[in-house]
C-alpha positions in Angstrom: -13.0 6.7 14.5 -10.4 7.6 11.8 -9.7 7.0 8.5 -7.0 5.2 9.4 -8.6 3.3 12.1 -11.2 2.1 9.5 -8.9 1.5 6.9 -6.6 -1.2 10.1 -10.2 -2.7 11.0 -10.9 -3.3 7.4 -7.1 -4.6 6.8 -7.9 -7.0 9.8 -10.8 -8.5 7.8 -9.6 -9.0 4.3 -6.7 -11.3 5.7 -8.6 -12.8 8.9 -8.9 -16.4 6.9 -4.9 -15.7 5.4 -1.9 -17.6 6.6 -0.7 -15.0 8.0 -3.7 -12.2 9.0 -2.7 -8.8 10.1 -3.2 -8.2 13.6 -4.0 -4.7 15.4 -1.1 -4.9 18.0 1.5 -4.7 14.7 -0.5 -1.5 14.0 2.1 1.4 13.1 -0.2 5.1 13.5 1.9 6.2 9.8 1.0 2.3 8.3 -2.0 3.5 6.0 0.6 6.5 5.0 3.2 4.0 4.1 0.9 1.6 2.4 -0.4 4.7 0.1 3.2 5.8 -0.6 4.3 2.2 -1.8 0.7 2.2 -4.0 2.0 5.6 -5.5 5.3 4.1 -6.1 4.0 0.7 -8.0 1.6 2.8 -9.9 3.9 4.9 -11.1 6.6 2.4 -11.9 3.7 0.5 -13.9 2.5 3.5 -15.9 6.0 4.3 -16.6 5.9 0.2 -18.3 2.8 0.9 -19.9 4.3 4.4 -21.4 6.9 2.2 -22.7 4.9 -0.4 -23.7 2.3 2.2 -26.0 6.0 3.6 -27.8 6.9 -0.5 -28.9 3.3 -0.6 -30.2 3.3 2.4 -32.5 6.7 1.8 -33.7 5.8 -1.9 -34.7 2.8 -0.6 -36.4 4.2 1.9 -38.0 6.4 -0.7 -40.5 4.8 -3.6 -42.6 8.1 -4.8 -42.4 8.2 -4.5 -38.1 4.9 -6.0 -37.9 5.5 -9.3 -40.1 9.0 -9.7 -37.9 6.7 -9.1 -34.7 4.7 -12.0 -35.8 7.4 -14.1 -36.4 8.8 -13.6 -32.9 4.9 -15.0 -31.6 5.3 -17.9 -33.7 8.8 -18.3 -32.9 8.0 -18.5 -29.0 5.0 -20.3 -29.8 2.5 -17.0 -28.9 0.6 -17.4 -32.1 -3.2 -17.3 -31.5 -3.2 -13.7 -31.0 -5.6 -11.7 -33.5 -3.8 -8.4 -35.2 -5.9 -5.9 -36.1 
């Protein structure tokens, strides 16, 4: 059996109790490919987010003056409850 073949099988168990389970006969040979190309893709686009997301963080730190307006925003949008350190 391949890698493939076990990865289909498995697929077929995780959604057997799912409204809508995958089924062998809709079984492309490339699917698994695919499947790990559009994981790549997400990953990427999330680390990407997160890259951005770690720049906002430093430059709000790196201001007093940033930090207390950051705060404000929570409060403002009713996110208070959040501990800075």
């Amino acid at each position: 059996m391949t890698s493939n073949e076990t990865f289909i099988d498995e697929l077929v168990k995780l959604t057997a109790e799912s409204p809508n389970p995958f089924s062998k006969d809709f079984w492309i040979r490339c699917f698994a490919h695919i499947m790990n190309m559009c994981v790549q893709d997400i990953l990427k686009s999330v680390s990407d987010l997160l890259q951005q997301l770690r720049h906002l963080v430093i430059a709000i730190r790196a201001s007093p003056q940033r930090i207390q307006k950051f705060l404000k925003m929570l409060a403002y949008f009713n996110l208070t409850g959040f501990n800075y350190d």
